[in-house]
C-alpha positions, 0 to 999 in steps of 0.5 A: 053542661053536656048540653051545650056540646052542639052549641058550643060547638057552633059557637066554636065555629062561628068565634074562630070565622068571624076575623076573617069577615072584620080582619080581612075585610072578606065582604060575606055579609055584606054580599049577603044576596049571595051568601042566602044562594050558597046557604038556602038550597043546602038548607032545604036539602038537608033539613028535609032529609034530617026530617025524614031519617027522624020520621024513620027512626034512622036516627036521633039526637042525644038529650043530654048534648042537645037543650031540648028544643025540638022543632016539628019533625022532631029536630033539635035547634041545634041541627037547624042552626047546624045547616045555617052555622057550618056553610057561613063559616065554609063560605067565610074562609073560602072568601078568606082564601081568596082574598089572600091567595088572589085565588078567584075560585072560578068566578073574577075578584071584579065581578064579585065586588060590583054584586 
């Protein structure tokens, strides 16, 4: 069962973020064009560094809280799925802020819904 800690935890994540997409009706899929510019440049950076602390032997990943699946490079599902799951549910409850605080984080209410 210890290996699905980092799934779970995922799944955890992606449970308590996902009202705020059908209750508050935040609009983050649908706008889904720039959820791809918030998430892709962190990706690239985060994974190409993963993989090179891995090449370095600066860390690892534990076998008994991970499935098994490495990717090449030798990073476990788990972490890619890590750089896609954590930045959608930060986007999702900014977006959720901001529709209840009328906050408009730097950018207008208007010109996000025309995108």
């Amino acid at each position: 069962m210890e290996q699905l800690t980092y799934l779970g935890l995922l799944a955890g994540c992606l449970v308590v973020t996902a009202p705020l997409e059908l209750v508050l009706g935040v609009r983050v899929y649908a706008r889904w064009r720039r959820l791809l510019l918030a998430v892709l440049p962190e990706f690239a950076v985060f994974v190409s560094w993963v993989l090179y602390a891995i090449a370095q032997g600066h860390w690892d990943y534990s076998a008994e809280r991970t499935v098994g699946v490495r990717l090449p490079g030798g990073i476990p599902v788990e972490e890619i799925l890590f750089f896609l799951v954590v930045p959608l549910c930060s986007v999702l409850a900014l977006e959720a802020v901001r529709k209840v605080t009328g906050w408009d984080a730097g950018y207008p209410a208007e010109e996000a819904e025309a995108r």
